[in-house]
DRENDO-1510 file (C-alpha; in Angstrom, 1 decimal, always signed):
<recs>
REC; n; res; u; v; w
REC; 1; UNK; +23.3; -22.0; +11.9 .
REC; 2; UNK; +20.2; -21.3; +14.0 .
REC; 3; UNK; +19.7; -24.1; +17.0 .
REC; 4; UNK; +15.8; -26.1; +17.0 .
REC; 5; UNK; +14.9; -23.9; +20.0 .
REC; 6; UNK; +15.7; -20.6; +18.6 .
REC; 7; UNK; +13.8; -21.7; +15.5 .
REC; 8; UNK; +11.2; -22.6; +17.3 .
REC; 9; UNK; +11.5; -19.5; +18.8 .
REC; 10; UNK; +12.1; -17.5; +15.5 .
REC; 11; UNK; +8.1; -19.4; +14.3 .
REC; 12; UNK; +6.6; -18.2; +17.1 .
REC; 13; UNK; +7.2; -14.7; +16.7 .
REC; 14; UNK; +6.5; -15.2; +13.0 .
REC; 15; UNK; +3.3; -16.3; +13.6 .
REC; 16; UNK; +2.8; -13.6; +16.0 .
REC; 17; UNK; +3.4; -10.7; +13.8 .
REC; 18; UNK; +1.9; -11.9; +11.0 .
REC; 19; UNK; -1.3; -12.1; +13.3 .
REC; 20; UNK; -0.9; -8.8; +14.2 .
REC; 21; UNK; -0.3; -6.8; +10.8 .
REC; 22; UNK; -2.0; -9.2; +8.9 .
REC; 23; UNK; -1.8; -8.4; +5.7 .
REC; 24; UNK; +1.8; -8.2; +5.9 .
REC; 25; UNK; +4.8; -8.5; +3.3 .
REC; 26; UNK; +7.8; -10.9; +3.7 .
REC; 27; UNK; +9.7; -8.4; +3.5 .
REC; 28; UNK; +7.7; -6.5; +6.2 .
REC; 29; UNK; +7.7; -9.4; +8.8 .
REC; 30; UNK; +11.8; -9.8; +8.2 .
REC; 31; UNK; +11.8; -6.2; +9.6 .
REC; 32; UNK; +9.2; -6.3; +12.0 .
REC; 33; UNK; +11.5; -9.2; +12.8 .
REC; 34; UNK; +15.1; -7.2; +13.1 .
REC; 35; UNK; +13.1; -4.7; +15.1 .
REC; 36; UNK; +12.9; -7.4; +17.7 .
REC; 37; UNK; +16.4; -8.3; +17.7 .
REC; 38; UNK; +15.3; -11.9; +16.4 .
REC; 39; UNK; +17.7; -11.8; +13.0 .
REC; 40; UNK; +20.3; -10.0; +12.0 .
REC; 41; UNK; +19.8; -7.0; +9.4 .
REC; 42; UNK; +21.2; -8.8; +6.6 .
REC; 43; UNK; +19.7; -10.2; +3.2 .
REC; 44; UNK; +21.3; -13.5; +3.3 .
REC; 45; UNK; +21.6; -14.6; +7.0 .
REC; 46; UNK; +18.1; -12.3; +8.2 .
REC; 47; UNK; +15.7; -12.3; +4.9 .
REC; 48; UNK; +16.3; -15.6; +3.5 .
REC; 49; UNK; +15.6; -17.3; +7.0 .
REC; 50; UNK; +12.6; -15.3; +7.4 .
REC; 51; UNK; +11.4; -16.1; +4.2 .
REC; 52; UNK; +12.0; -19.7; +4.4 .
REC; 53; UNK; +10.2; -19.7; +7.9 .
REC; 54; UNK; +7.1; -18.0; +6.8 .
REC; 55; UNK; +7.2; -20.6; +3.8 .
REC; 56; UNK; +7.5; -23.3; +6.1 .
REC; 57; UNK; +4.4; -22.1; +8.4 .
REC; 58; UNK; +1.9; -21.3; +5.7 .
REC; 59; UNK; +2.5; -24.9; +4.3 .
REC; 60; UNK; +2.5; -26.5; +7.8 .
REC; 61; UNK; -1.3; -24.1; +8.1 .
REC; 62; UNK; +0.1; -22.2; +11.0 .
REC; 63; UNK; +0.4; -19.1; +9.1 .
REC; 64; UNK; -2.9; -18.6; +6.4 .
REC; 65; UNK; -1.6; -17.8; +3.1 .
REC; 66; UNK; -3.8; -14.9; +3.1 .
REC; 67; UNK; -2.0; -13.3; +5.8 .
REC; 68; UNK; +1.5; -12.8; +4.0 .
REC; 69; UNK; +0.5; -10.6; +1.0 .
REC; 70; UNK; +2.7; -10.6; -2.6 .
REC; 71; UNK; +1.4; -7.8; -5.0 .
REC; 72; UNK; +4.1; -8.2; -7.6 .
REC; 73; UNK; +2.2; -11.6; -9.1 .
REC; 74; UNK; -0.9; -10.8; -11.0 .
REC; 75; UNK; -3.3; -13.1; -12.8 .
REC; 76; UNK; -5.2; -11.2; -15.7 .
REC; 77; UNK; -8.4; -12.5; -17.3 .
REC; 78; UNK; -12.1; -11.8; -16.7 .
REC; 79; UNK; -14.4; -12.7; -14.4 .
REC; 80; UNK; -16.5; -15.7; -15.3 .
REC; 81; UNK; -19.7; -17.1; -14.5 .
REC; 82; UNK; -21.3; -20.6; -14.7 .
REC; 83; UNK; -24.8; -18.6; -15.4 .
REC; 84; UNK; -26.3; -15.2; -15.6 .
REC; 85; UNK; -28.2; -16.6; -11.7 .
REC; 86; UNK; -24.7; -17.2; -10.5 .
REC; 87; UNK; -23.5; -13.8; -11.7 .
REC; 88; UNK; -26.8; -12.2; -10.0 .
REC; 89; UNK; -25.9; -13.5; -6.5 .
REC; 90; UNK; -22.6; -11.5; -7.0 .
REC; 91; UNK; -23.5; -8.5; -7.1 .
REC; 92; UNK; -24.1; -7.6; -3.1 .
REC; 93; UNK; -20.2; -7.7; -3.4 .
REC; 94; UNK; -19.2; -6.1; -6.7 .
REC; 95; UNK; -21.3; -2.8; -6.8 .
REC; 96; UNK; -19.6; -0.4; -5.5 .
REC; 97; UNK; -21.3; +3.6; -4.7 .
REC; 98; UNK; -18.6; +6.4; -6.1 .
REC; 99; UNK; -18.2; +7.9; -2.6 .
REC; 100; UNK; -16.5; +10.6; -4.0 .
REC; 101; UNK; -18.5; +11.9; -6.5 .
REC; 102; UNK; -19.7; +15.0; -4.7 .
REC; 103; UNK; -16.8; +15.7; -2.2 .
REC; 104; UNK; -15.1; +19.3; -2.4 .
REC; 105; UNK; -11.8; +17.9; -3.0 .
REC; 106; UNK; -10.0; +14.4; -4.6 .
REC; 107; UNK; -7.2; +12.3; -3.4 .
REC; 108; UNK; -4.5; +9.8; -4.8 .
REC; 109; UNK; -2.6; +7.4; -3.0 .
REC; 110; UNK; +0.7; +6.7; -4.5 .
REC; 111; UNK; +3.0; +4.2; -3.6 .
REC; 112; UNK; +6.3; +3.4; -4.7 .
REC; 113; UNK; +6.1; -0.5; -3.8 .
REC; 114; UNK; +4.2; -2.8; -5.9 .
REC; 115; UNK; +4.8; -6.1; -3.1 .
REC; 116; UNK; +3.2; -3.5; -0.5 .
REC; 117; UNK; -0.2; -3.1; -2.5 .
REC; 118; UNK; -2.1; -5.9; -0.7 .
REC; 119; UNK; -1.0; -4.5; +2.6 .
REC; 120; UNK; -2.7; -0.7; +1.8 .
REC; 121; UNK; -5.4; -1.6; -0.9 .
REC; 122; UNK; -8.0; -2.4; +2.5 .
REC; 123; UNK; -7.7; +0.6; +3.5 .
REC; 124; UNK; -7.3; +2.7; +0.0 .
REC; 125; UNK; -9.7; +0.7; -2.0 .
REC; 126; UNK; -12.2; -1.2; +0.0 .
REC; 127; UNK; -12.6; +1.3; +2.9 .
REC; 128; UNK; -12.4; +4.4; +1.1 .
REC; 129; UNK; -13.0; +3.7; -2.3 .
REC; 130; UNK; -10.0; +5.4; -4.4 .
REC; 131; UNK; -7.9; +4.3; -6.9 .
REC; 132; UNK; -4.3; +3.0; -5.8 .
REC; 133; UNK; -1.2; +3.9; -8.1 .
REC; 134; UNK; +1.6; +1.4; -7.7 .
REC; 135; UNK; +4.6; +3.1; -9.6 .
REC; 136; UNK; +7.2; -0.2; -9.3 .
REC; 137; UNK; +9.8; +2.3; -9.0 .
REC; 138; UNK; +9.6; +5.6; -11.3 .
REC; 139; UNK; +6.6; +5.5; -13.3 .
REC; 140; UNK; +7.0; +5.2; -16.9 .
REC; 141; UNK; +5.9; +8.3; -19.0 .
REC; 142; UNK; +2.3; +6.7; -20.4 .
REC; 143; UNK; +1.8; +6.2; -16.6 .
REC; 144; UNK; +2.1; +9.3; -15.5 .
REC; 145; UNK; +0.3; +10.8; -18.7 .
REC; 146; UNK; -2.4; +8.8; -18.1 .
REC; 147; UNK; -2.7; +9.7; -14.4 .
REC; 148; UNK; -2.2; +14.0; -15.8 .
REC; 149; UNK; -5.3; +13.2; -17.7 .
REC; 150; UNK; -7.4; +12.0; -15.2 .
REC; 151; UNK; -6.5; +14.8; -13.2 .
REC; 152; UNK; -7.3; +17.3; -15.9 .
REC; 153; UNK; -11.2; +16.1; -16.0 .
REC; 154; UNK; -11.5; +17.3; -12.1 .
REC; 155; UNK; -12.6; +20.3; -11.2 .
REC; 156; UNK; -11.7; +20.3; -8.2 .
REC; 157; UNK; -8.1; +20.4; -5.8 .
REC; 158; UNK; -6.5; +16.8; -5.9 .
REC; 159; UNK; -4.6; +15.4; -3.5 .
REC; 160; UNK; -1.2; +13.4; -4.3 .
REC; 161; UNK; -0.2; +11.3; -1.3 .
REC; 162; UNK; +3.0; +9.5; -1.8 .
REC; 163; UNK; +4.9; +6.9; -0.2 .
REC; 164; UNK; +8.1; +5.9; -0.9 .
REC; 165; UNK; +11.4; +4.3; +0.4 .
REC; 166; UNK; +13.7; +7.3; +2.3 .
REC; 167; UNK; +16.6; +7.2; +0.1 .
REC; 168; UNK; +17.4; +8.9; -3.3 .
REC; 169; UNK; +15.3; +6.8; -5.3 .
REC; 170; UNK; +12.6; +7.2; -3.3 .
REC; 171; UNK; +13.6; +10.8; -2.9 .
REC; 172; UNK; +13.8; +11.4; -7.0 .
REC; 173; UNK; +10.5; +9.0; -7.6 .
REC; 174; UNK; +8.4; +11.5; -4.9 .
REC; 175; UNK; +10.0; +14.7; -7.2 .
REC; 176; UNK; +9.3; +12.8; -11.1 .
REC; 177; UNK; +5.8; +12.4; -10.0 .
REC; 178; UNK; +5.5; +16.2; -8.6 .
REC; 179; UNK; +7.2; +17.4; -12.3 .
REC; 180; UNK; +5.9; +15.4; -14.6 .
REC; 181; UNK; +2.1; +15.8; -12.4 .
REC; 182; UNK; +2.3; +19.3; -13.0 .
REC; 183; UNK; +4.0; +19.4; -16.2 .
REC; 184; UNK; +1.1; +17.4; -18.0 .
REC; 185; UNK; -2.1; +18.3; -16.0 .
REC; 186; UNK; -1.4; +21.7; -17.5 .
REC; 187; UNK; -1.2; +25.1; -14.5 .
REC; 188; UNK; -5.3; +25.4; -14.8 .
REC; 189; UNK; -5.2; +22.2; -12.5 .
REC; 190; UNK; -5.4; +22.3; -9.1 .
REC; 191; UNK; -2.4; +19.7; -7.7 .
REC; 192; UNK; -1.0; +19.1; -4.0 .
REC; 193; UNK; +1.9; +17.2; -4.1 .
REC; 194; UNK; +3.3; +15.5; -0.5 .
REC; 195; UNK; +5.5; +12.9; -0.2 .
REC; 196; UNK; +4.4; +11.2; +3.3 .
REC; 197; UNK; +7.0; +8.7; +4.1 .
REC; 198; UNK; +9.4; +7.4; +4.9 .
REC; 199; UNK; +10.6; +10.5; +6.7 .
REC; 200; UNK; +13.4; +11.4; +9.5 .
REC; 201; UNK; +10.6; +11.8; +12.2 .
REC; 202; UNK; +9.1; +8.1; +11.4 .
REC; 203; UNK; +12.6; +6.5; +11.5 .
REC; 204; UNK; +12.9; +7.8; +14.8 .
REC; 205; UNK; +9.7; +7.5; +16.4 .
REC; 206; UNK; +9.3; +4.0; +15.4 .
REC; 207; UNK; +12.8; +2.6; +14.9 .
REC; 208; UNK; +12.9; +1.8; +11.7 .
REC; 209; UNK; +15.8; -0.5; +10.6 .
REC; 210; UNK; +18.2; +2.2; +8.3 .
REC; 211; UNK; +21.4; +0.5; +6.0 .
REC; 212; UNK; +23.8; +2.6; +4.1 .
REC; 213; UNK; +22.9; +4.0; +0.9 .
REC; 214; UNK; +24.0; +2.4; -1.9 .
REC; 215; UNK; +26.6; +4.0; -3.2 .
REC; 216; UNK; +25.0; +3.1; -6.9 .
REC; 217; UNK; +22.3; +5.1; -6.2 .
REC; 218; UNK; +23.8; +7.9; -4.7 .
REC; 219; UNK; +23.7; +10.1; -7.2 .
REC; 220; UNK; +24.8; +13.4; -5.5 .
REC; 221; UNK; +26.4; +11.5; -2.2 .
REC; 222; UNK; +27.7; +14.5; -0.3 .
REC; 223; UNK; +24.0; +16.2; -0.5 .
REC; 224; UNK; +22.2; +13.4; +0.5 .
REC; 225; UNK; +24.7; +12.1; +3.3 .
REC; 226; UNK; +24.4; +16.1; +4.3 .
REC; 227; UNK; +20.8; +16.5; +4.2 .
REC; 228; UNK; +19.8; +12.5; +5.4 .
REC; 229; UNK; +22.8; +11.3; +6.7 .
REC; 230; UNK; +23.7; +8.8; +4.2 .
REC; 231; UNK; +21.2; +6.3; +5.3 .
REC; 232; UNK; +18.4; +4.5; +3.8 .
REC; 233; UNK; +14.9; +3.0; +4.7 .
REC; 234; UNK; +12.5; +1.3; +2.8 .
REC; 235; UNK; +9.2; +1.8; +3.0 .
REC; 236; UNK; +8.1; -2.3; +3.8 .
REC; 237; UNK; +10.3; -1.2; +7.5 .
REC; 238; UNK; +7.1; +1.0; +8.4 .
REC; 239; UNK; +4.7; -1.3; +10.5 .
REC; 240; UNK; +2.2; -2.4; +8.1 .
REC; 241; UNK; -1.1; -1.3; +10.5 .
REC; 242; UNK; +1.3; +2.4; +10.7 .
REC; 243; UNK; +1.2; +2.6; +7.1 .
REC; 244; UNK; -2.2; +1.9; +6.9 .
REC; 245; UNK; -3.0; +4.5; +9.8 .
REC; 246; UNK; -0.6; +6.5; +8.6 .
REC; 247; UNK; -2.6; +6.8; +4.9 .
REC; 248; UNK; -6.1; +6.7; +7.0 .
REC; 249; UNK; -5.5; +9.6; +8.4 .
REC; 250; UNK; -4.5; +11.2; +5.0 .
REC; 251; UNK; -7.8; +10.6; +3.6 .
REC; 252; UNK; -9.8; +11.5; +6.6 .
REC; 253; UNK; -8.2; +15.3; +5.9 .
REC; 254; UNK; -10.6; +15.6; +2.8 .
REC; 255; UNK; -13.7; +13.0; +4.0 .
REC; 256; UNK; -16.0; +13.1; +7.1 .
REC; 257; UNK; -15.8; +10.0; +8.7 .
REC; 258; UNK; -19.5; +10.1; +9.5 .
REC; 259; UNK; -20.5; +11.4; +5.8 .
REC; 260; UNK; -18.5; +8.5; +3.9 .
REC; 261; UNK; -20.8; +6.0; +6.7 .
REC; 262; UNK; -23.8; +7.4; +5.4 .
REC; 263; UNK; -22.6; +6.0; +2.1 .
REC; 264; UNK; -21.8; +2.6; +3.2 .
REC; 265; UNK; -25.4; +2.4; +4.3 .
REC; 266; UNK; -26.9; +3.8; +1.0 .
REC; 267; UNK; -24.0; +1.4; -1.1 .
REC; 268; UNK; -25.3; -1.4; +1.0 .
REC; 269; UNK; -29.8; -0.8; +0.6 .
REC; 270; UNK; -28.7; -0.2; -3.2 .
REC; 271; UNK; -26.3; -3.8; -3.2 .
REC; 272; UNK; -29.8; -5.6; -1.7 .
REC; 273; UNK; -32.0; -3.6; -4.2 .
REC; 274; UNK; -30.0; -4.7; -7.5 .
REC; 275; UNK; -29.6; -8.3; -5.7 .
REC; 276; UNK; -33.6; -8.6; -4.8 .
REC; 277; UNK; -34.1; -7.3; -8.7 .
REC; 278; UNK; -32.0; -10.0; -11.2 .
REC; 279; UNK; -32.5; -12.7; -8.8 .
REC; 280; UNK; -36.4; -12.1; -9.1 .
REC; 281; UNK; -36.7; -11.0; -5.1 .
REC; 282; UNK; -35.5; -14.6; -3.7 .
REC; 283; UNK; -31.5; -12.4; -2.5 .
</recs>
C-alpha cells in the first residue's frame, strides 16, 4: 500500500499531466503515469489507483472535471430554449461555415476508441470542421454502410485516417473498415485507406507502455508475434497532445493552413451578421 508521501507525490504528478494534455482520458493519465515510473503497469495495483486519485482531485477542485474527458457516456435530447431571444444570442456559437465545401479532396478521421473522442474532437471537429467516426471496436455493418454512402455522394478523393490500438484487434478493425469501405462505396469511388497508429515507430520514439497480447485475441499468434513481436499497445498510451498533432498534421496534407483561416474570419463576420439580424441589431 502506497505511503502519504508518495501519494502526495502520486497527486502532484496527476495534476500535472492532466494540466498538460488536458483533455486527457483516465486511462491516458495511468499511462502517461507508468511512463514516469510512478505506478506499476498493472490494471489493479496501476489503473485503479490512478483512477481513484484523479477521482479524489476533481472532487477536492484540484483537478477541473473538464480536464479528464469520458466519451463512452452520452446524454441524448435536444437542445432547448427558454425563448426564441435566448436561442438568438446562441447562434455566434452554433453556426458553423462547411469549410470543406470547395476543397479538392475530403477527409475522415476514424478512431477505434469511443473514451478517446473528447481528447481528438478539438482538433477534428472544432478546429477543422469534419465529422469524427468512433467505431467502439469493429463497426457494425449499418455503420459502415452508412459511412460507404456518404462517401459515394463525393466526387472527389477521400481520405480515411484511422487510429487504432497496435494489436490484432486494432490490426483487423484498420482492415474491416478498408474492405467493407471499398466493398460498399462501389470501385467508381475514390478511397485512401491508412491506418496511422499505433505503429512500431511510435512505440519506439515515444515509449509507449507495450503488454503481451492476449492470447484470446490472437487469432493467428505465430504471424503476429512474427510480424509485431507479440506485443500490444493501446491507442489511450499515445500522449494525448501527440495524438492530436499526430491527426493535425493529417489534415493539414489536404487543407492550407492559411486558406481554412480565411474561413474562420468569413464563419466569424457571418456568426455576428445572423446574431445582429434575429436579435434586431442589439448582438
Amino acid at each position: 500500500m502506497a505511503s502519504r508521501t508518495e501519494l502526495e507525490a502520486l497527486d502532484a504528478a496527476l495534476v500535472q499531466i492532466a494540466r498538460t494534455y488536458a483533455p486527457i482520458t483516465v486511462r491516458g493519465a495511468f499511462y502517461q503515469a507508468v511512463n514516469r515510473g510512478l505506478v506499476p503497469k498493472d490494471a489493479t495495483k496501476g489503473y485503479r489507483l490512478v483512477q481513484r486519485r484523479l477521482l479524489k482531485l476533481r472532487e477536492s477542485l484540484d483537478i477541473p472535471y473538464g480536464w479528464i474527458t469520458d466519451g463512452s457516456r452520452t446524454v441524448y435530447g435536444h437542445a432547448r430554449y427558454r425563448d426564441a431571444d435566448e436561442f438568438a444570442q446562441t447562434v455566434k456559437t452554433r453556426y458553423r461555415q462547411d469549410y470543406w465545401s470547395e476543397a479538392d479532396e475530403y477527409v475522415e478521421i476514424w478512431i477505434e476508441k469511443d473514451a478517446l473522442a473528447g481528447v481528438v474532437m478539438p482538433v477534428v471537429v472544432d478546429e477543422f470542421g469534419l465529422d469524427l467516426h468512433v467505431t467502439r471496436g469493429f463497426a457494425s455493418v449499418t455503420y459502415l454502410q452508412a459511412a460507404a454512402e456518404n462517401i459515394m455522394l463525393e466526387e472527389r478523393p477521400v481520405y480515411v485516417y484511422l487510429f487504432t490500438d497496435y494489436d490484432p484487434a486494432g490490426m483487423n478493425i484498420a482492415d474491416r473498415v478498408e474492405q467493407e469501405l471499398w466493398e460498399r462505396a462501389g470501385d467508381d469511388c475514390m478511397i485512401h485507406v491508412e491506418r496511422v497508429a499505433v505503429t512500431p515507430e511510435q512505440i519506439r520514439a515515444y515509449d509507449l507502455p507495450t503488454r503481451p497480447t492476449k492470447q484470446s485475441r490472437r487469432k493467428s499468434p505465430t504471424y503476429y508475434e512474427a510480424t509485431h513481436g507479440g506485443v500490444s499497445v493501446e491507442l489511450d498510451a499515445m500522449p494525448p497532445d501527440v495524438l492530436r498533432r499526430t491527426i493535425r498534421e493529417r489534415i493539414e496534407r489536404h487543407m492550407d493552413p492559411w486558406r481554412l483561416e480565411q474561413m474562420r474570419m468569413v464563419e466569424r463576420e457571418e456568426r455576428d451578421g445572423l446574431a445582429r439580424l434575429l436579435t434586431g441589431g442589439s448582438a
